[in-house]
ZAMARGU-4260 file (C-alpha; in steps of 0.2 Angstrom, whole numbers, plus 5000, padded with zeros to 4 digits):
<rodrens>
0) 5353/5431/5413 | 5363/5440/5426 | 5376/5430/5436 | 5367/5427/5452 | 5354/5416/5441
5) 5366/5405/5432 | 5374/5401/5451 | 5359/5397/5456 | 5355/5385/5442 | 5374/5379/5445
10) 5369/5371/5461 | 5351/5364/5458 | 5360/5352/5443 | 5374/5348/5457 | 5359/5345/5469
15) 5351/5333/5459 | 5367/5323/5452 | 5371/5321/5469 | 5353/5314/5473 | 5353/5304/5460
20) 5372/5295/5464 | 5366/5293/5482 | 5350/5282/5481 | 5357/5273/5463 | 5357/5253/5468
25) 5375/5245/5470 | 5379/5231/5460 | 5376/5219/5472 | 5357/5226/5476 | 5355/5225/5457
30) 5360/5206/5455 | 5349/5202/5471 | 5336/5208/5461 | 5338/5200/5447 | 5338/5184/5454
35) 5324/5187/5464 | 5315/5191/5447 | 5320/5174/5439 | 5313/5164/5453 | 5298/5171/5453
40) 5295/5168/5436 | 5301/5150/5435 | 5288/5150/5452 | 5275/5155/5436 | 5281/5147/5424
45) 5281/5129/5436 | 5262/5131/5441 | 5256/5137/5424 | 5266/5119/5416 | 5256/5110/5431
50) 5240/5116/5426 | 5244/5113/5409 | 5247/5094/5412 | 5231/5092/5419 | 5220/5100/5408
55) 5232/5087/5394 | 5231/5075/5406 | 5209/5076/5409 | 5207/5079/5391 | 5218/5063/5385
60) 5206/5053/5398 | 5193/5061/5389 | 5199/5056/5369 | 5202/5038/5379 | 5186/5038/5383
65) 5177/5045/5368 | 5190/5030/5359 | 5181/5019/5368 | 5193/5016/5384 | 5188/5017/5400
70) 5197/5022/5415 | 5194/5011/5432 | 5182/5016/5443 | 5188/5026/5458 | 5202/5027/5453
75) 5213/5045/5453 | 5210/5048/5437 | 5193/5044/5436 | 5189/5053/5451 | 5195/5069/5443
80) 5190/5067/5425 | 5169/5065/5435 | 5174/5081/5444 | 5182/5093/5431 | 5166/5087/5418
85) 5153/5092/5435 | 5162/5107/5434 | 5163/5112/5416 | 5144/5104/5412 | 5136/5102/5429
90) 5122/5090/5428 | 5124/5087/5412 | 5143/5081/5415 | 5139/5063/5416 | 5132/5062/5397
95) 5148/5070/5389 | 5159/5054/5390 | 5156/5044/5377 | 5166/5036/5360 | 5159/5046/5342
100) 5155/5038/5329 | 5146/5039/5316 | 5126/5031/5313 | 5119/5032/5295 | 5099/5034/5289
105) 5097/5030/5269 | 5085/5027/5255 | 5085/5030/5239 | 5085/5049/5240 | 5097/5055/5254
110) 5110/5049/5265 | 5110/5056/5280 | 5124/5054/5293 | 5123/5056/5312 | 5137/5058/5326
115) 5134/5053/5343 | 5143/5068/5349 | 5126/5081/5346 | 5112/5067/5341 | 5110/5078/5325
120) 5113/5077/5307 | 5133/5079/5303 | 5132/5075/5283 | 5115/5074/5271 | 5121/5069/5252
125) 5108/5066/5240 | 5109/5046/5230 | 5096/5051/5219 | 5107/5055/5201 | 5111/5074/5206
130) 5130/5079/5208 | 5142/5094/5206 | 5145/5101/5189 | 5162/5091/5182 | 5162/5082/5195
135) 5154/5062/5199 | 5152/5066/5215 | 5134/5068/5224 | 5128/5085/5230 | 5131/5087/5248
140) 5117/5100/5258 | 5126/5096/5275 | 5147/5094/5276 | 5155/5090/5290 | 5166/5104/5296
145) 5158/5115/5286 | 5139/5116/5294 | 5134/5115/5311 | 5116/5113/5320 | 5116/5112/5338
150) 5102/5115/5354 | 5109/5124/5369 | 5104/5133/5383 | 5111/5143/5397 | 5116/5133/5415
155) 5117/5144/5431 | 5137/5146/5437 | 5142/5135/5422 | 5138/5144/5405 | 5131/5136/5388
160) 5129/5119/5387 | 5120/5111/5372 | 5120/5095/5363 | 5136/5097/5355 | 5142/5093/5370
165) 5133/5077/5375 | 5134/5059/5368 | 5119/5053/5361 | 5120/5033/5363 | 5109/5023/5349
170) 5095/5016/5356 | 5088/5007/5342 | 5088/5008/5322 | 5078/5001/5307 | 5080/5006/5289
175) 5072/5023/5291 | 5073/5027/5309 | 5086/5031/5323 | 5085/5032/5342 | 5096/5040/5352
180) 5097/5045/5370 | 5108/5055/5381 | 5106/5051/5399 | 5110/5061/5415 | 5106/5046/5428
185) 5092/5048/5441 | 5080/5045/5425 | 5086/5060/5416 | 5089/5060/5400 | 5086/5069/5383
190) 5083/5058/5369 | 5081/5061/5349 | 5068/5050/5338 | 5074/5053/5320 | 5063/5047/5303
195) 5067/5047/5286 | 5054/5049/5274 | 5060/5054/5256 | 5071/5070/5257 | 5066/5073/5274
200) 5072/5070/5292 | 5058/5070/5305 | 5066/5074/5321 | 5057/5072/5339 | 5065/5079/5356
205) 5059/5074/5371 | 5068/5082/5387 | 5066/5071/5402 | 5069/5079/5421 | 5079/5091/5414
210) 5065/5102/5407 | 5069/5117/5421 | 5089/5115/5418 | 5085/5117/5398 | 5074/5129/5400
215) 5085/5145/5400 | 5089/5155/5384 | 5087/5137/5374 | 5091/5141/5355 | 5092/5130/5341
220) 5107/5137/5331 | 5110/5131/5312 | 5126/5137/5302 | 5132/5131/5284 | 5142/5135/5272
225) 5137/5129/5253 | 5152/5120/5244 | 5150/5125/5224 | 5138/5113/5213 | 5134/5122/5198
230) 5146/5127/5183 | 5146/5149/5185 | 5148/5155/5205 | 5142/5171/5201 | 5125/5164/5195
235) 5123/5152/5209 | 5128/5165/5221 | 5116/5175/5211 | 5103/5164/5217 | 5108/5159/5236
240) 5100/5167/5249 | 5090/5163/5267 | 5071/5160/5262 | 5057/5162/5278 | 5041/5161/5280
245) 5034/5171/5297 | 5017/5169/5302 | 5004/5178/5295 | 5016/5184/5284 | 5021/5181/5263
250) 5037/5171/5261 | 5050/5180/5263 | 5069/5182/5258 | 5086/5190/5262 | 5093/5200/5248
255) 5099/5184/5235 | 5119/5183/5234 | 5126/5197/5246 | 5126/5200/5264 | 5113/5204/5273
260) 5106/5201/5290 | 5089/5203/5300 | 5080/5200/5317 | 5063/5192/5315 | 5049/5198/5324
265) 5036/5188/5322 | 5036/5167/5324 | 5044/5158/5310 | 5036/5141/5302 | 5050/5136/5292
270) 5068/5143/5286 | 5078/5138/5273 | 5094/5138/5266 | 5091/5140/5247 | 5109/5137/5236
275) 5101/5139/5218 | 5093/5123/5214 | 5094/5117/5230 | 5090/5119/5250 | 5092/5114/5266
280) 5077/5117/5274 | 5071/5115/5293 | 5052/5118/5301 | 5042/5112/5314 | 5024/5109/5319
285) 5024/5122/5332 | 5030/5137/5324 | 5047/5146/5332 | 5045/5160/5343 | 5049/5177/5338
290) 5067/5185/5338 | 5074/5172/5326 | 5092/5179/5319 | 5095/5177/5302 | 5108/5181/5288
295) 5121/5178/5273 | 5138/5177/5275 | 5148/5178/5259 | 5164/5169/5261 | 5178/5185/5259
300) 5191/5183/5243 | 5184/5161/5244 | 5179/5156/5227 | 5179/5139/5236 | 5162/5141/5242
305) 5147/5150/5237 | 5137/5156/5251 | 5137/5156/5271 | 5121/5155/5279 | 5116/5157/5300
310) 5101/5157/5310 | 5097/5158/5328 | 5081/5150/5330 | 5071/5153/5347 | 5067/5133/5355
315) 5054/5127/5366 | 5057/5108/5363 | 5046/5106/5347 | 5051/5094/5333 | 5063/5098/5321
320) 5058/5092/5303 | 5072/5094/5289 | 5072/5095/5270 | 5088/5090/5259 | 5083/5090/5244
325) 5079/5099/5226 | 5070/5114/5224 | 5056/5104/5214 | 5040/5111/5217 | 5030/5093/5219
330) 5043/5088/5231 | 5044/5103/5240 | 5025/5103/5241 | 5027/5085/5247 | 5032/5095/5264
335) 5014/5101/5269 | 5023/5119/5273 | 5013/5134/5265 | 5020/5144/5252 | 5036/5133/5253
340) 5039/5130/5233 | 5040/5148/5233 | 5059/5145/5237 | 5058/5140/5219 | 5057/5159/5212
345) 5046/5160/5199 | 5042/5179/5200 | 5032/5189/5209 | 5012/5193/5209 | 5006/5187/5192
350) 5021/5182/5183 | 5023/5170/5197 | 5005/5165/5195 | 5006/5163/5177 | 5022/5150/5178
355) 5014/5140/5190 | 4995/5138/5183 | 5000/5140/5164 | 5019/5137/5161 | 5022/5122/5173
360) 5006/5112/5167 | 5011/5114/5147 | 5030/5110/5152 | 5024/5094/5160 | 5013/5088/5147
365) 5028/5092/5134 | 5039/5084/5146 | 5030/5065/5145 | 5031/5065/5126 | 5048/5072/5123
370) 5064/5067/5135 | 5078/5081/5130 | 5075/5096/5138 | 5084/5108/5122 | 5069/5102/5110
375) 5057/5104/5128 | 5062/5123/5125 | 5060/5122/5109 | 5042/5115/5108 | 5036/5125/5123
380) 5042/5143/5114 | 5033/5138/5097 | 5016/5133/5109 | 5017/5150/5120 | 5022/5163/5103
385) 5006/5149/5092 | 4994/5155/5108 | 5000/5175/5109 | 4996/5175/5089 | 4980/5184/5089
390) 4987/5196/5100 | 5002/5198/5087 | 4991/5199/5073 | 4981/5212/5083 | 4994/5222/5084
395) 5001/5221/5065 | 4984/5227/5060 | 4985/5243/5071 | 5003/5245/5064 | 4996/5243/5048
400) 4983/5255/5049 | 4995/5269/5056 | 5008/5267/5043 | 4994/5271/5031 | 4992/5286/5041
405) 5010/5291/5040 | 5011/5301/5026 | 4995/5315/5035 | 5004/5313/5049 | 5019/5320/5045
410) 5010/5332/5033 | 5001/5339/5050 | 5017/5337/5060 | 5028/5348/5048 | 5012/5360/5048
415) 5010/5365/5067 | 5026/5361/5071 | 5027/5376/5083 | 5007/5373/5089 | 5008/5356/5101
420) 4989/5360/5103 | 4985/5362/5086 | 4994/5348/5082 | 4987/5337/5093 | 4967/5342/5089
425) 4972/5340/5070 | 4979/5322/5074 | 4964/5317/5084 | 4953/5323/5071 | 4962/5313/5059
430) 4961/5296/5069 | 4941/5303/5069 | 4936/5303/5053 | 4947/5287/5049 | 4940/5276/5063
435) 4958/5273/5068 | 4961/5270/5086 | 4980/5275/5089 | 4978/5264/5107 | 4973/5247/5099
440) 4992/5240/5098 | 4996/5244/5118 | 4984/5232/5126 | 4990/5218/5116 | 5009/5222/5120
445) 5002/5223/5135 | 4994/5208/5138 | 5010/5198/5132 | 5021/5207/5147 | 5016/5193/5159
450) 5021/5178/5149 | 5039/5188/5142 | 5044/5190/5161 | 5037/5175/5168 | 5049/5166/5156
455) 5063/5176/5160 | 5058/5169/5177 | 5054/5152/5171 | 5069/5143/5163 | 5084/5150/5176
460) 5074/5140/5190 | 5067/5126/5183 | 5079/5111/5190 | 5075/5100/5175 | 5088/5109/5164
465) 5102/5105/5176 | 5115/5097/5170 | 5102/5094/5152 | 5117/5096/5137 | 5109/5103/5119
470) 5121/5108/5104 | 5136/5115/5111 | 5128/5117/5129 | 5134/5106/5142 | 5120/5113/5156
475) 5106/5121/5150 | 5105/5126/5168 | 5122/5136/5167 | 5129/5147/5154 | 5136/5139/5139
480) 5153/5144/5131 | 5160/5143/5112 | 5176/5151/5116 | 5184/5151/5135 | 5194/5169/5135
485) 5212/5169/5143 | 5205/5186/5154 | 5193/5192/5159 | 5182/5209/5152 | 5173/5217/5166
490) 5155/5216/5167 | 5155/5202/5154 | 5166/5187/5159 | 5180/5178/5151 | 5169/5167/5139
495) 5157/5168/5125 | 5140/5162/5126 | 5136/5155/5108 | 5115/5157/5112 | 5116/5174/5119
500) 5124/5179/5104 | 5112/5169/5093 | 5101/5180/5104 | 5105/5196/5102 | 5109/5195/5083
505) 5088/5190/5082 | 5085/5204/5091 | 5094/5215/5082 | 5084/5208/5067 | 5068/5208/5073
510) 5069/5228/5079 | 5075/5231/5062 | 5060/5224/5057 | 5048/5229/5070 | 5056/5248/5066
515) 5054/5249/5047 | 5034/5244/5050 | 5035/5259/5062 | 5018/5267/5062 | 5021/5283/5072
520) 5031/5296/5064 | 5045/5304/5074 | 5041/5317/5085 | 5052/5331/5092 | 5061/5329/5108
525) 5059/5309/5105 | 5075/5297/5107 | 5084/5291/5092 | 5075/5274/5091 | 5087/5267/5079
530) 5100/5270/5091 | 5090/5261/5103 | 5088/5246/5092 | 5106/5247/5089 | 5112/5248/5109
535) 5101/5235/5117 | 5107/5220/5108 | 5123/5225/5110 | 5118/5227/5130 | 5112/5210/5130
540) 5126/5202/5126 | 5133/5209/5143 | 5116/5206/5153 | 5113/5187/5146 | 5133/5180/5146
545) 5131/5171/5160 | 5112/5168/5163 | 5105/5152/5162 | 5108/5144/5143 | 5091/5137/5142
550) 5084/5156/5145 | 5095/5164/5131 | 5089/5148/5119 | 5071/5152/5122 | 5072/5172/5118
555) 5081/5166/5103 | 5068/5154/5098 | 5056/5165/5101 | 5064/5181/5093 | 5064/5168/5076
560) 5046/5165/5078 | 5042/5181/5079 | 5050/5186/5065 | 5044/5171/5054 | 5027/5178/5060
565) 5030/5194/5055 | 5035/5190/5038 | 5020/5177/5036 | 5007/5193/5041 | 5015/5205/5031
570) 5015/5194/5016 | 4999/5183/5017 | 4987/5193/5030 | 4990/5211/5028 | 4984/5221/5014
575) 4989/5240/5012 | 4976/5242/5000 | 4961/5236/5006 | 4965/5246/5022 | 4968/5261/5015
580) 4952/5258/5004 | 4943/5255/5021 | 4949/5274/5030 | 4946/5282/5015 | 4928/5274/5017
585) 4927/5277/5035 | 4933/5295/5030 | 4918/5297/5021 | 4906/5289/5031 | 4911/5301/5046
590) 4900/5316/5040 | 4884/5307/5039 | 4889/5299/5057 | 4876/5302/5070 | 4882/5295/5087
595) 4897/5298/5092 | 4914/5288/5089 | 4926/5283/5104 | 4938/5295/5096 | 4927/5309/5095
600) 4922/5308/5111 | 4937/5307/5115 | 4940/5323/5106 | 4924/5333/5113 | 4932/5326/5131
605) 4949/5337/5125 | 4939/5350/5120 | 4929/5354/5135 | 4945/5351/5144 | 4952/5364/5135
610) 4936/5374/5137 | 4936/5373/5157 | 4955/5379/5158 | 4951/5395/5148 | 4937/5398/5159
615) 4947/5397/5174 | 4962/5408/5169 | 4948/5420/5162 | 4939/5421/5181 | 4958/5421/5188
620) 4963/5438/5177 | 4946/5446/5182 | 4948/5445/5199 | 4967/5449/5198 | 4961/5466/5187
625) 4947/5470/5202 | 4958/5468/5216 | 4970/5482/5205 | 4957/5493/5203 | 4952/5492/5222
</rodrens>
């Protein structure tokens, strides 16, 4: 940089100082400013506390109101409390003033609370026996500050405005009915007929001259969240969810204990609120319109509470008709709603089928002869393993007859070990000439699968076992515990369930069992089935810690039945003898047989198969050589 340059820079910096000195603010401009500055915001500061006292000052005319004051008529305040409530509510602003309290519908079932502010059901406790695990208090299906349900609809130039915000003044009341009315003057008014009948709340809304002010966007809106009644909050959270029904449709269901959400697009007849053995259930006559919005909320890091629940319910003034109550199929059915006691989950398809129209009808009969649930359980296994018997003893007989067979088997196996085709037409020709049918012990497994899984079902929601104690079990309903563990192990818990491990040591014994009358020899490539028999006990300790006690005492009931079954066939019914004396006959018997056996056919059908193949990769390699030679 030459010296020309550097002058030249020289004098811009000394241009720029000197700018910068000349237009700086003296000391004097500076403090003018700053006071300037402070009265404008003490200006600020004095209207926004003058618009703050009025707001305190219409809202403690409102509480005085509400309290059951009144301020004098025409007079400032007044005057100004009638104009800001015009404002905020428009023609509805005449029916927000008004003192809250509390009206209350009883029998000898629920107990339902209603506030004037809303018209609507603030509390629903059940005074029928049922209450929260460790606890003497009642179940609660409706909390205040803890659910809301609300109507409300859109008002040009005001915003939302719904029954929340009006006071609904008592009308009339009688042991099971409540009237209330809000009224607008000029004959306007919106009034709410409520009936009690058992668990339910049967709710009429009539809108009177203010059907075109309502009439915009109007939604009925229902939020909750489920305060814990059970003993295990991951097994009732397990079993919370929203239950629906849209028309034309099955009912339906969002996923059971974790968020989920969904927009309905068909009309809705009812939606409930299932929290395990319970719901909060609301329906209507005239089906709700399509868009409902639905969905669980689970309460973040809150083992306070078990589930959240919302809905936004499209409204065109129909009744409202509520259920708080148990999820107990005859009262449940007691609703006249379709498919509503499939809230209770009894499986799908036929295992539900099989609860509802075998199960439920020998549980009942049981039930008017014996009064503790534990020896229900036990009575019930013993009459559904006595009615599967024949199909056990079906299936020891074909055992029987294969582990005669064992020992050719094996000799055939070890002979064309290398030969799966050869192996396999020598073992069908075996099961020929004996008359053995290698398929006879799968149809009665499987006709047993439907009872097993409907049980499995069964017992986790049948409310009956709530809060029923047996042996060391306080709830049959819950999980029972012999030892509380000071931690926790992951995917098991932080106690011992003394029937799931009564369960799983009978399982254990019955595979044992089941595997030393194996019939079928071990094939090549097949799992270790003594491993397996090994593993799944020990798995089930995990699966069934904190299931339902009642379930876990009906597998082991029925594993012990099975096995006393077992020993009884094997010792009394079953002889080896006589068996092998029969397939030896049927041996000799097959080379004066004319028409053909099920297994040979079966065979000939293998055969022919085998036949056509060759055939086909025989045409396949002559037309591959013609096209060679072309």
């Amino acid at each position: 940089m030459d010296r020309n340059t550097i002058t030249g820079l020289l004098l811009m910096m000394a241009l720029l100082f000197g700018y910068q000195w000349y237009i700086a603010p003296s000391e004097e401009d500076i403090a003018a400013w700053e006071a300037q500055q402070e009265a404008e915001a003490a200006s600020q500061d004095s209207l926004a506390q003058a618009q703050l006292d009025a707001q305190r000052l219409q809202m403690a005319n409102m509480e005085a109101i509400q309290g059951g004051a009144s301020l004098e008529e025409g007079s400032e305040e007044a005057l100004a409390l009638s104009a800001e409530l015009a404002k905020r509510y428009g023609v509805f602003g005449s029916a927000v003033a008004g003192r809250d309290r509390d009206v209350v519908l009883e029998n000898d079932r629920v107990r339902v609370v209603f506030n004037t502010r809303g018209g609507m059901p603030v509390e629903a406790t059940l005074t029928d026996g049922y209450t929260k695990y460790g606890s003497d208090d009642p179940v609660s299906l409706w909390a205040r500050d803890l659910s809301d349900m609300n109507v409300s609809w859109d008002v040009a130039g005001i915003g939302r405005v719904g029954f929340n915000d009006l006071h609904f003044r008592p009308v009339s009341q009688a042991s099971s009915q409540l009237v209330m009315e809000a009224t607008m003057g000029n004959g306007m008014a919106i009034r709410l007929v409520h009936n009690l009948e058992g668990y339910q709340v049967k709710t009429d809304v009539s809108f009177t001259g203010v059907e075109n002010a309502t009439a915009s966007n109007r939604t009925f809106t229902w939020y909750a969240v489920g305060e814990r009644n059970e003993k295990g909050l991951k097994w009732e959270r397990q079993h919370s969810a929203v239950y629906y029904l849209e028309l034309g449709e099955e009912r339906d269901y969002l996923s059971d204990g974790t968020e989920d959400e969904e927009v309905l697009e068909e009309g809705v007849s009812w939606l409930s609120f299932k929290q395990n053995y319970f719901s909060a259930l609301v329906s209507s006559p005239q089906p709700f319109a399509p868009g409902a919005r639905i969905a669980n909320v689970l309460p973040a890091d809150d083992t306070s509470y078990v589930m959240g629940y919302e809905a936004e319910l499209p409204y065109d003034g129909q009744p409202l008709h509520f259920y708080f109550g148990p999820n107990d199929l005859a009262e449940l059915d007691a609703t006249g709603l379709e498919e509503v006691g499939r809230i209770i989950d009894y499986g799908w398809w036929i295992f539900g089928w099989v609860n509802r129209n075998i199960i439920l009808p020998i549980y009942g009969f049981i039930a008017q002869y014996v009064g503790n649930l534990g020896l229900i359980v036990l009575i019930l296994t013993l009459v559904i393993k006595s009615a599967l018997f024949p199909i056990t003893w079906k299936n020891f007989m074909s055992s029987a007859k294969m582990r005669v067979l064992r020992p050719e088997l094996n000799e055939i196996n070890e002979r064309h070990a290398e030969d799966a085709m050869k192996r396999q037409q020598e073992t069908m020709e075996l099961y020929r000439r004996t008359g053995v049918n290698p398929m006879a012990g799968c149809l009665p497994a499987l006709l047993q699968m439907p009872i097993l899984y409907a049980m499995f079902r069964f017992f986790p929601s049948n409310i009956d076992l709530r809060g029923q104690s047996f042996l060391w079990a306080d709830d049959l309903g819950a999980f029972d515990s012999v030892l509380d563990l000071p931690f926790s192990i992951p995917f098991y818990g932080a106690h011992v369930s003394g029937f799931t491990i009564l369960m799983a040591a009978s399982m254990l014994v019955y595979m044992r069992m089941t595997m030393a009358n194996q019939s079928m020899p071990q094939q090549p490539g097949m799992p270790d089935m003594k491993t397996i028999q090994t593993i799944m006990p020990f798995t089930m300790l995990f699966f069934f810690n904190g299931f339902a006690s009642g379930l876990s005492l009906y597998y082991f009931v029925a594993n012990v039945t099975s096995i006393g079954q077992m020993l009884t066939i094997k010792r009394f019914f079953i002889n080896e003898e006589k068996i092998r004396a029969k397939i030896e006959d049927n041996k000799s018997k097959a080379k004066d047989r004319t028409k053909p056996s099920f297994m040979e056919r079966l065979q000939e059908a293998a055969k022919e198969a085998e036949k056509k193949q060759k055939e086909q990769e025989r045409k396949k390699n002559e037309a591959r050589s013609n096209r060679k030679k072309k």
